[in-house]
C-alpha positions in Angstrom: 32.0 -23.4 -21.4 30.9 -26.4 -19.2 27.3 -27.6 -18.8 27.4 -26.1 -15.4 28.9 -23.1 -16.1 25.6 -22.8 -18.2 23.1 -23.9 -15.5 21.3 -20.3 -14.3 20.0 -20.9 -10.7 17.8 -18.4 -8.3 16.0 -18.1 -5.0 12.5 -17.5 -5.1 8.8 -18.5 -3.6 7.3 -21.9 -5.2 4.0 -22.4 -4.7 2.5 -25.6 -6.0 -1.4 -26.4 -5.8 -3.7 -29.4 -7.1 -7.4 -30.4 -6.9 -8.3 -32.6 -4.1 -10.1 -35.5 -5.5 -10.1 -34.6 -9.1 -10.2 -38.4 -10.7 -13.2 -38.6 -8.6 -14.8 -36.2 -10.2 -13.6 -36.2 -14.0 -14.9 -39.6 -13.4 -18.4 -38.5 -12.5 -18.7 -35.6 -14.3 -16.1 -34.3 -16.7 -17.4 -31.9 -18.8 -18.6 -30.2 -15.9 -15.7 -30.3 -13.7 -13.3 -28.8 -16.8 -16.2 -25.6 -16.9 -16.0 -25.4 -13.1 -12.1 -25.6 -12.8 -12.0 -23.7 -15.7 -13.9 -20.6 -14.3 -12.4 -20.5 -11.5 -8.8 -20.4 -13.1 -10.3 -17.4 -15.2 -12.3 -15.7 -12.4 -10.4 -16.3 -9.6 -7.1 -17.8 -9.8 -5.2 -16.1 -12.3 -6.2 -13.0 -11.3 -5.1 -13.5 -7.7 -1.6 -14.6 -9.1 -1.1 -11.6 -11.5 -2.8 -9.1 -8.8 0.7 -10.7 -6.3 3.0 -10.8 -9.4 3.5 -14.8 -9.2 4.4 -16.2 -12.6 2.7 -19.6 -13.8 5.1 -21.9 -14.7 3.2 -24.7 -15.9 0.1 -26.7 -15.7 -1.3 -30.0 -15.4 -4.8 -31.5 -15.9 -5.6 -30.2 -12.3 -2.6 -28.7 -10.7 -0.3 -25.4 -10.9 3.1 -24.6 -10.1 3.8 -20.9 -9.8 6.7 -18.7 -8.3 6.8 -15.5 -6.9 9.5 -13.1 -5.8 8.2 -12.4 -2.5 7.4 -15.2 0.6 4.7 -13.0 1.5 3.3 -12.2 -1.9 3.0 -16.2 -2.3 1.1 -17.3 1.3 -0.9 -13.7 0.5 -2.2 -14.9 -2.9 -2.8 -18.4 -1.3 -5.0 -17.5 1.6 -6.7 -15.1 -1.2 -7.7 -17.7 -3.5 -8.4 -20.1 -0.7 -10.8 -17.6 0.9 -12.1 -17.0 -2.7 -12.8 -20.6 -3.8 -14.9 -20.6 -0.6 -17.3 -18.0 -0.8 -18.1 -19.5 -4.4 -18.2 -22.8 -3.0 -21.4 -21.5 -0.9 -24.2 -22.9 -3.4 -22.5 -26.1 -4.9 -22.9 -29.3 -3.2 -20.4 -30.7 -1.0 -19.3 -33.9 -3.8 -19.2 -31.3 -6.4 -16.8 -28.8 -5.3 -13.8 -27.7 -6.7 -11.0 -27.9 -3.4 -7.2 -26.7 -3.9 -5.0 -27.8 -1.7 -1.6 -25.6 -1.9 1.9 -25.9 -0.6 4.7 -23.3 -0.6 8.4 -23.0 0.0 11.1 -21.0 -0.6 14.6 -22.4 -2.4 17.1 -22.1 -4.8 16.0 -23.7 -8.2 17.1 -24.2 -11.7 15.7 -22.5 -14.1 15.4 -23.6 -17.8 13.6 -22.3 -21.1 11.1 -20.4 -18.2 10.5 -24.2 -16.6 12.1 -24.7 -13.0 13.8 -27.8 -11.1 15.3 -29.0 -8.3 14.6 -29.9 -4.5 13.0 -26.3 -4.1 10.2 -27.6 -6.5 9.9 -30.6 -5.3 9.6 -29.7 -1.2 6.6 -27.3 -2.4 5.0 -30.4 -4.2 4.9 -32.4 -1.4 3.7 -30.1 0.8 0.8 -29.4 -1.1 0.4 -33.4 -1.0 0.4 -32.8 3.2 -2.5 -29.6 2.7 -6.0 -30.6 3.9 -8.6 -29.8 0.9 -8.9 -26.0 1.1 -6.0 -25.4 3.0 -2.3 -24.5 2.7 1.1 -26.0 4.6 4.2 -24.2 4.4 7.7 -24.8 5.3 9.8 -23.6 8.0 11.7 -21.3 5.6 8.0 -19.7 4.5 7.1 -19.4 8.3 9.9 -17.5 9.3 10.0 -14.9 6.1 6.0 -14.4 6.3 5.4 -14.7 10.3 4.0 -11.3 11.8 3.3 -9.9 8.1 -0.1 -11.3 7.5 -3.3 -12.0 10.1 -3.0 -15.9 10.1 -1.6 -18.0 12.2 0.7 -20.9 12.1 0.3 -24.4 13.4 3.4 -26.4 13.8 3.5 -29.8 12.3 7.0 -30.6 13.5 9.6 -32.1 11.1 8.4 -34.4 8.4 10.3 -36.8 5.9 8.9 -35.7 2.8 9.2 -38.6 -0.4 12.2 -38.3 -2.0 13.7 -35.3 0.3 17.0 -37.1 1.8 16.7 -34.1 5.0 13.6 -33.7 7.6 11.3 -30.4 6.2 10.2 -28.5 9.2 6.1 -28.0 8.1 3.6 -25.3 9.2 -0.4 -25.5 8.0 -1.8 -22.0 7.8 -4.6 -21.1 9.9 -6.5 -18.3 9.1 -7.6 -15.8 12.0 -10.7 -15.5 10.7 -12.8 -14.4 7.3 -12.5 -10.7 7.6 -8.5 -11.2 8.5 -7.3 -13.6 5.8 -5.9 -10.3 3.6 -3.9 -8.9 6.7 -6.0 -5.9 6.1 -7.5 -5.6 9.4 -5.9 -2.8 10.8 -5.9 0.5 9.2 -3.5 3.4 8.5 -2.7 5.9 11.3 -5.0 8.6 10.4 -8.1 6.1 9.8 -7.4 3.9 13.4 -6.9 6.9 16.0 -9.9 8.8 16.0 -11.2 7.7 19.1 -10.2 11.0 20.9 -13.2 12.4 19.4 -15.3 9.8 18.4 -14.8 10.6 15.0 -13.4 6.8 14.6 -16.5 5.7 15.9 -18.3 7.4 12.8 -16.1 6.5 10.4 -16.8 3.3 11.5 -20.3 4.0 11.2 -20.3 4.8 7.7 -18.1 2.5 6.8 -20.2 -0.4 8.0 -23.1 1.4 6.0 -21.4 1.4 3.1 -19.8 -2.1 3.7 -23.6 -3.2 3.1 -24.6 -1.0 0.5 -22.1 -1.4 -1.7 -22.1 -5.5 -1.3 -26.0 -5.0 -2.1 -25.1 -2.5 -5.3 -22.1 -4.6 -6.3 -24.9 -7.6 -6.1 -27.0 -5.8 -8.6 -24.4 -4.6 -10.9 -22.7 -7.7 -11.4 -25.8 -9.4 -12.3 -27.3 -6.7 -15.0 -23.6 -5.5 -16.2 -20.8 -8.0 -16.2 -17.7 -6.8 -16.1 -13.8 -7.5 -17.3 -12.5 -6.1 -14.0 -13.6 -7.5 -10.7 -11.0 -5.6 -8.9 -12.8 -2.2 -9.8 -16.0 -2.9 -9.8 -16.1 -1.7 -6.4 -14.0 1.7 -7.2 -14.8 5.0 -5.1 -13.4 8.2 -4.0 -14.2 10.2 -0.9 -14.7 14.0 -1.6 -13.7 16.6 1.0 -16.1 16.9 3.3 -17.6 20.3 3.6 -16.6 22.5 6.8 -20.4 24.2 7.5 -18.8 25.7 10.5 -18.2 29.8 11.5 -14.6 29.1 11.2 -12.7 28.6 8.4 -10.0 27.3 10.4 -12.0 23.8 10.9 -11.4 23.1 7.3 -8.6 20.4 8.4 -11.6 18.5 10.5 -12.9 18.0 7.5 -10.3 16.8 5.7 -9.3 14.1 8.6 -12.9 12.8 7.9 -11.9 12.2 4.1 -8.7 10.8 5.1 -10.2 8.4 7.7 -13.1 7.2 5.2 -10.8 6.3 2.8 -8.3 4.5 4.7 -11.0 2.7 5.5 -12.8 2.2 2.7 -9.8 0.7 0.7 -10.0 -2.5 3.4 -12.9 -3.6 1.2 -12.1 -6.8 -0.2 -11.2 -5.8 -4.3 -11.7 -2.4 -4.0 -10.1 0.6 -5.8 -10.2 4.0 -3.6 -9.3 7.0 -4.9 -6.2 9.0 -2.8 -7.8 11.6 -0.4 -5.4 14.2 -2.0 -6.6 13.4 -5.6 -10.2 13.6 -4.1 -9.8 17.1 -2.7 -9.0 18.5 -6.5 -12.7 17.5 -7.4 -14.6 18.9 -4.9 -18.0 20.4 -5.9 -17.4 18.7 -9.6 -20.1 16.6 -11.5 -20.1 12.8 -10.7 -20.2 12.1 -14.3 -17.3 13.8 -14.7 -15.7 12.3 -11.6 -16.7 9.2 -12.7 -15.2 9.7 -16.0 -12.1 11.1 -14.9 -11.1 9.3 -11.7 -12.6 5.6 -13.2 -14.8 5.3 -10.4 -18.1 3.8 -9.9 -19.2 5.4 -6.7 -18.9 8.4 -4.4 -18.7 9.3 -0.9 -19.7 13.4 0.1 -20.6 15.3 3.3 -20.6 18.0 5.6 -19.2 18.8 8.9 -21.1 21.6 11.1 -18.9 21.1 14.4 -19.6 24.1 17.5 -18.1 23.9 20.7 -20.0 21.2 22.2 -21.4 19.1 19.2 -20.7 17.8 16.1 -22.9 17.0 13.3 -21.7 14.3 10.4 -23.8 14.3 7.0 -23.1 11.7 4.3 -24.5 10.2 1.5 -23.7 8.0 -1.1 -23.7 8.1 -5.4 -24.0 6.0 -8.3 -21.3 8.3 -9.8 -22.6 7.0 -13.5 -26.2 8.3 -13.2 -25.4 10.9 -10.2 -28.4 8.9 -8.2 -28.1 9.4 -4.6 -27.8 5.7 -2.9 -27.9 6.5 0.8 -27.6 9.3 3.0 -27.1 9.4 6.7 -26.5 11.8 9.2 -24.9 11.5 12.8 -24.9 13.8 15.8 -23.1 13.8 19.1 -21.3 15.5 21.6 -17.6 16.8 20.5 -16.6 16.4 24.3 -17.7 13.1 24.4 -16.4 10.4 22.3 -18.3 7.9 24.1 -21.7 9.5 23.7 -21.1 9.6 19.6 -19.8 6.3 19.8 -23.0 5.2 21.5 -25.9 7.0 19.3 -24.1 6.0 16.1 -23.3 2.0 16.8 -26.9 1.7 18.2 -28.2 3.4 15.4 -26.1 1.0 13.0 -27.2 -1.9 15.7 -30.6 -1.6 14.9 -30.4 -1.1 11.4 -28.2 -4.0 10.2 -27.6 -6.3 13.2 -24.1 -6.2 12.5 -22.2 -8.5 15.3 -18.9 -6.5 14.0 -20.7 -3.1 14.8 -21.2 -4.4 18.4 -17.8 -5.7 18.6 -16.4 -2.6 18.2 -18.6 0.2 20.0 -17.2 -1.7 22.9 -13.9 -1.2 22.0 -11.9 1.0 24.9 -12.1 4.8 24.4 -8.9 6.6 24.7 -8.9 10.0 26.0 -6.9 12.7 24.5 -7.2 16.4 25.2 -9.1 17.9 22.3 -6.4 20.8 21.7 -3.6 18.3 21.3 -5.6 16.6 18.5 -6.4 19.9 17.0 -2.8 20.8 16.5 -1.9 17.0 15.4 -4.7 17.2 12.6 -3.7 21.0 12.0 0.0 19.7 11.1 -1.5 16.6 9.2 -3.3 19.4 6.8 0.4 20.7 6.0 2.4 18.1 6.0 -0.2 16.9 3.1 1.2 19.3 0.8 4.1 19.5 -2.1 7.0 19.2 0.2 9.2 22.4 0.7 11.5 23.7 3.8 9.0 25.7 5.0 6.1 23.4 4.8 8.0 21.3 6.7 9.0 23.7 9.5 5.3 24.4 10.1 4.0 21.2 10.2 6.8 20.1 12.8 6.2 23.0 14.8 2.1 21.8 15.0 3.4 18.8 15.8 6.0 19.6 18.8 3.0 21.4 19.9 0.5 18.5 20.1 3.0 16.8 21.9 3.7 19.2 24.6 0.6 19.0 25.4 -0.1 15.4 24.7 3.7 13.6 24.7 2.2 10.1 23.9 -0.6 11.3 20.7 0.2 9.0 18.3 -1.2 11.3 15.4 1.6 13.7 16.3 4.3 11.4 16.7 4.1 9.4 13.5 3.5 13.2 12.3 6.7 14.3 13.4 8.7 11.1 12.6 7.6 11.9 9.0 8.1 15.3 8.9 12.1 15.1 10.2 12.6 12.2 7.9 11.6 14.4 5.1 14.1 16.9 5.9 16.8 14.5 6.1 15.8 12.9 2.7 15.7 16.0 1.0 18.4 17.8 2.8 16.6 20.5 4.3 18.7 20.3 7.6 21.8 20.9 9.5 21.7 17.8 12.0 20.6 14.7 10.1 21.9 12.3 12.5 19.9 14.1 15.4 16.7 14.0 13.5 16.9 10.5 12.5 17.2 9.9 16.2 14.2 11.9 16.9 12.1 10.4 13.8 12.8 6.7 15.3 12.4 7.7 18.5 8.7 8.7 18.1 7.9 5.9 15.3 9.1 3.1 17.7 6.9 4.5 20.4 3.7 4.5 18.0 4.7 0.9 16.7 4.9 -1.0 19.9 1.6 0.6 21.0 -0.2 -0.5 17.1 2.3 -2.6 15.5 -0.3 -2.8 12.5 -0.4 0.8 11.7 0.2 1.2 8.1 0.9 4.6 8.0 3.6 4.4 11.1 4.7 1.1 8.7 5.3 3.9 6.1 7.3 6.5 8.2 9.6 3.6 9.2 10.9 3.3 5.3 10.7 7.0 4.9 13.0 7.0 8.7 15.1 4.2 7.0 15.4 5.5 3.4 16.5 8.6 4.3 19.3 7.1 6.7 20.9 5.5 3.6 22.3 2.5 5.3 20.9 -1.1 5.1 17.9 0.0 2.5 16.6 -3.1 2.2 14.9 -2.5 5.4 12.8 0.5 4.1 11.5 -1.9 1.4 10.2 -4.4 3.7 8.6 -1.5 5.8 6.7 0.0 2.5 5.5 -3.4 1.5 4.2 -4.0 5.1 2.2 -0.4 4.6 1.0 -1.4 1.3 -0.2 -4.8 2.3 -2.3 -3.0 5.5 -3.4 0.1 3.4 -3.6 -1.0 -0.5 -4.6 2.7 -1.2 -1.7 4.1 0.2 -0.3 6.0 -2.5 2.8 7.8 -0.8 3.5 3.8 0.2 4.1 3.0 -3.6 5.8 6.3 -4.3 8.4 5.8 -1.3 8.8 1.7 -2.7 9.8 2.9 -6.1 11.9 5.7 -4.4 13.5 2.6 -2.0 14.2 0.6 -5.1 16.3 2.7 -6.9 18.9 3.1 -3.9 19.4 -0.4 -3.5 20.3 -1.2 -6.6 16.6 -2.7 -8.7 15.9 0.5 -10.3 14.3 -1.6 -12.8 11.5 -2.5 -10.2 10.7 1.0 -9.4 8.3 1.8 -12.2 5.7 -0.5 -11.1 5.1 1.0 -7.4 5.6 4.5 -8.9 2.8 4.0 -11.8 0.8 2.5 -8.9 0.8 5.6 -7.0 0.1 8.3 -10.2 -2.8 5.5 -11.1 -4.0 5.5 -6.9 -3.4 9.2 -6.8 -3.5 11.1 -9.8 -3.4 14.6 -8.7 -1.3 13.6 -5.3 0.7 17.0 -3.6 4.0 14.3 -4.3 2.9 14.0 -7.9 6.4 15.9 -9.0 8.0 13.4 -6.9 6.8 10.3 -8.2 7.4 11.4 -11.8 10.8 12.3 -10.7 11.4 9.3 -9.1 10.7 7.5 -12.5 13.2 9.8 -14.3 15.7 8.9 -12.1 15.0 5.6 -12.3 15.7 6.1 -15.7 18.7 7.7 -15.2 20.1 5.2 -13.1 19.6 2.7 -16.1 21.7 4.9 -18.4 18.2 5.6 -20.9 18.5 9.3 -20.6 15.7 10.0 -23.4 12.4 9.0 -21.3 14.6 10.0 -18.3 14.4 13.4 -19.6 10.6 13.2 -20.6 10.0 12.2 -17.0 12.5 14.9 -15.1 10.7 17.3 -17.0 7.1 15.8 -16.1 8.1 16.8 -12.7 9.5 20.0 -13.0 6.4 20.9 -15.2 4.0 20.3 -12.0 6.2 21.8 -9.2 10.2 22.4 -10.0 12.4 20.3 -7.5 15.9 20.8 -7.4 16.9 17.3 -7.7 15.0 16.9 -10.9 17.0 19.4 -12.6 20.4 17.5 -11.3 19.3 14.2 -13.2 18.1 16.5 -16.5 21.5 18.3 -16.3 23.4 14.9 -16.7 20.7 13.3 -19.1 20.7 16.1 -21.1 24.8 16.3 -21.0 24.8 12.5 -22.1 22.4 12.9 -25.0 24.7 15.5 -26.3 22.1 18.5 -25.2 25.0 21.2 -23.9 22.4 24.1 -24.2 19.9 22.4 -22.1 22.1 21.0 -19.8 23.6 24.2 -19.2 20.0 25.8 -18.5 19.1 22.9 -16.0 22.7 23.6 -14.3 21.6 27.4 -13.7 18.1 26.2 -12.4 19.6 23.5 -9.7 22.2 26.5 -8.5 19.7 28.8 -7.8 17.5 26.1 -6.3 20.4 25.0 -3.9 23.1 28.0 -4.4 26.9 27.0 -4.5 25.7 23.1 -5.3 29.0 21.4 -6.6 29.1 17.9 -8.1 31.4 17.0 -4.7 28.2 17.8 -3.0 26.2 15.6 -5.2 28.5 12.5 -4.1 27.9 13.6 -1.0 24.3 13.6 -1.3 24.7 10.3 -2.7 26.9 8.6 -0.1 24.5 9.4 2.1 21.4 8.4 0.5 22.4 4.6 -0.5 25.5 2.3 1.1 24.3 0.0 -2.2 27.7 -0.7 -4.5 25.0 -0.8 -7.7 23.5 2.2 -6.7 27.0 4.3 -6.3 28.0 2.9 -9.4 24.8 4.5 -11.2 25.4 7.5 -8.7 28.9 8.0 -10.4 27.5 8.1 -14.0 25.1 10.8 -13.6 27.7 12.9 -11.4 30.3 12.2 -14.7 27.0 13.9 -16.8 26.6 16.5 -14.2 30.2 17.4 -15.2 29.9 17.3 -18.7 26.9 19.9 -18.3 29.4 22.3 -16.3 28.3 21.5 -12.8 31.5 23.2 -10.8 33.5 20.8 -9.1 
């Protein structure tokens, strides 16, 4: 074999960084400039890299060179640590500081006992060379993958002739839109961003920016009286159900939109970790220790909700979940009719109280009027649709939802709703006329996405739309990760990534996403699916032992049907007949007259991916081995 049959080559994200002026100040101070640089590496820097899954490749006396799989995850973790290194830069004289200047582009490069060459390396190097101290230039290759994904901007440099790059390198510098944008976390999912029908966005808001404060101020005293191994969790929460004080029991789902829409927002904290709203409900009325214990969490969020036909009344307070100490509590009144009115009492309120500019900025925001009823129904077929998936779920949720939308045709609540709901039935095969449906689900998500092209939870719906249409996957993936990145806590997000990774092919990359959800949303109503999905994962690799373990997992919280198709064949291909057989009896009477030609079927439709079929074909050879009928 040749010496360039032996050369391994890849594409991937190179980002290369340095220390302005560090000569300058080894020179006047080098023991303390090796302390400084070397707490922010351990504080700052190497977290932010792990948290985007970059790898370091090397090191100098005061550079880096580190790749990442994603464009995105490399200018994220960029503008992270650049943001970072300037809040800590606050106190320390300007001849003193620490400044990184970063460059990053994307090419093919040579990889070698885990070192990398070649032009790819060597275009991000001098970019970094072009950075101002603190900041970050990319190439054009980096603009075009990452524009629109996160809430900078781009300033064009032109072309430049970089030293020793024989072609012209088209160069952005990244300009950040501002200090609470740098994340692209600014906008939040669907149900946390279109509650000013009723003013209830208004006092999420509200709380929010209360708790924005509060928690800074706690996270302030715990840090200094209890360091801590984990930044990233130090400002953990959960939101428990609000309580529905109301005559009706019917205003339960009220309640839980207010949970859902704190949390959303909560989880746009900068290094938060917020509990999934559908984990939170399974706690409701428990002990914070035990919550605290349980969950991992450091804080919580309670209330109630007295609503009557005019009014609405919002209580909340806040708890050191460790001691059970109540932090804060606040309560908000205003007139269900008119979202305005809320809007007004609670940002005054706020207004006086902390001065916030932000607060003021947004209680000027437009209202949008909806009629009340249509939001009703919307929220009524949020409740169901947040429930283990079935037919019949289904069918009732999309039936609230058609509803909404006669009376309202452009709600966005009940359009991304609905878009959901008939991709589920396609994915799941729970309906006669996929093709329809799919027309219908984009139909409605297109219409919510030109109108709030940030909405992570319409961001969601298109992968769910796009996975379950089984053609050109990839573009589900990209749709997850954009949901992710605007809602980290977005558990269904990571479930429906892992889900997305299998069918095109990188089954071996689904475990992370999926063991981010059960650890986002530990008691989640799609728990049996994220298990199953890491079975099948499994399966797809051909390790039928922990596939198994898994398959079981979910059948053990709520039995699916497609669970006991992958135990069938794992069970078949460990030599198991018995219990192959029984998991064979169990998927025909969940789906009666189910062939093995139907499970190609299935699978044809669920991935155009030549790796994925391939995989498909094994576990429909084990599905005959356990006496699936032809």
């Amino acid at each position: 074999m040749s010496t360039a049959e032996r050369v391994e080559r890849r594409l991937t994200a190179i980002l290369a960084a340095d220390v302005v002026g560090y000569s300058r100040l080894m020179s006047a101070d080098e023991e303390g400039t090796l302390a400084q640089l070397k707490g922010h590496r351990c504080a700052l820097v190497d977290p932010k890299i792990a948290e985007h899954r970059g790898r370091i490749v090397k090191t100098t006396g005061d550079g880096l060179l580190v790749e990442f799989a994603s464009v995105v995850d490399a200018l994220r973790c960029a503008v992270e640590v650049q943001r970072g290194m300037a809040e800590r830069h606050v106190d320390i004289p300007q001849d003193k500081r620490i400044e990184f200047r970063v460059g990053i582009h994307q090419g093919d490069v040579i990889t070698e006992a885990g070192d990398i060459f070649g032009d790819g390396v060597n275009v991000a190097a001098r970019l970094e060379g072009l950075a101002q101290a603190g900041g970050i230039c990319v190439s054009g290759r980096v603009h075009e993958d990452a524009y629109g994904k996160l809430d900078v901007s781009f300033k064009d440099m032109g072309e430049q002739q970089l030293k020793n790059i024989t072609r012209p390198v088209r160069v952005f510098r990244v300009v950040p839109n501002g200090p609470a944008e740098l994340l692209g976390k600014k906008s939040s999912g669907f149900l946390s961003r279109r509650w000013q029908v009723i003013g209830l966005r208004h006092a999420g808001m509200a709380l929010v920016a209360v708790l924005l404060v509060l928690l800074g101020a706690a996270y302030w005293r715990f840090q200094r009286s209890e360091p801590q191994s984990s930044p990233a969790h130090r400002l953990s929460m959960v939101v428990l159900p609000f309580k529905n004080l109301s005559n009706e029991p019917e205003q339960d789902y009220f309640a839980e939109g207010i949970t859902d829409d704190l949390t959303a927002d909560l989880s746009r904290i900068q290094d938060s970790f917020v509990i999934a709203p559908s984990t939170a409900r399974t706690y409701k009325d428990a002990d914070p220790k035990r919550i605290s214990r349980e969950l991992g969490v450091n804080y919580l969020l309670d209330g109630s909700v007295r609503r009557t036909e005019t009014t609405v009344r919002i209580n909340a307070r806040l708890i050191d979940a460790r001691t059970g100490a109540e932090i804060w509590s606040e309560r908000f009144d205003g007139d269900w009719t008119k979202s305005m009115q809320l809007q007004d009492v609670i940002t005054g309120r706020l207004a006086r109280r902390f001065d916030l500019e932000l607060i003021n900025q947004e209680s000027r925001g437009a209202e949008i009027a909806r009629t009340p009823d249509a939001v009703d129904l919307a929220m009524r077929g949020w409740a169901i649709l947040n429930q283990p998936y079935s037919r019949e779920q289904l069918a009732q949720s999309q039936g609230l939802f058609e509803q909404a939308l006669q009376i309202d045709p452009n709600l966005p609540k009940a359009l991304v709703g609905l878009a959901d709901t008939l991709a589920m039935q396609v994915n799941y095969r729970w309906t006669d006329a996929p093709a329809d449906q799919l027309t219908r689900a984009e139909d409605a998500i297109g219409r919510v996405m030109s109108a709030f092209p940030n909405d992570a939870m319409a961001h969601f719906v298109k992968g769910e739309i796009q996975r379950a249409r089984g053609r050109n996957v990839e573009i589900a993936v990209t749709a997850y990760e954009a949901a992710i990145a605007l809602n980290p806590s977005l558990a269904p997000a990571y479930g429906g990534l892992g889900g997305a990774k299998i069918r095109v092919g990188r089954s071996a990359e689904a475990f992370v996403p999926l063991q981010m959800a059960i650890k986002l949303s530990p008691r989640d109503p799609l728990l049996n699916t994220f298990y199953f999905y890491i079975g099948h994962a499994y399966t797809h690799l051909g390790q039928f032992d922990p596939a198994i373990e898994w398959c079981r997992q979910s059948i053990a919280v709520k039995p699916f049907w497609i669970a006991y198709a992958d135990l069938a064949a794992s069970y078949a291909w460990t030599g198991h007949q018995s219990e192959a057989q029984a998991a064979v009896v169990e998927l025909r009477r969940m789906r009666p007259g189910y062939t093995v030609a139907r499970w190609l079927e299935d699978g044809n439709g669920w991935s155009d991916n030549t790796v994925f079929r391939t995989e498909f074909q094994r576990i429909a050879e084990g599905l005959r081995k356990a006496g699936l009928p032809e």
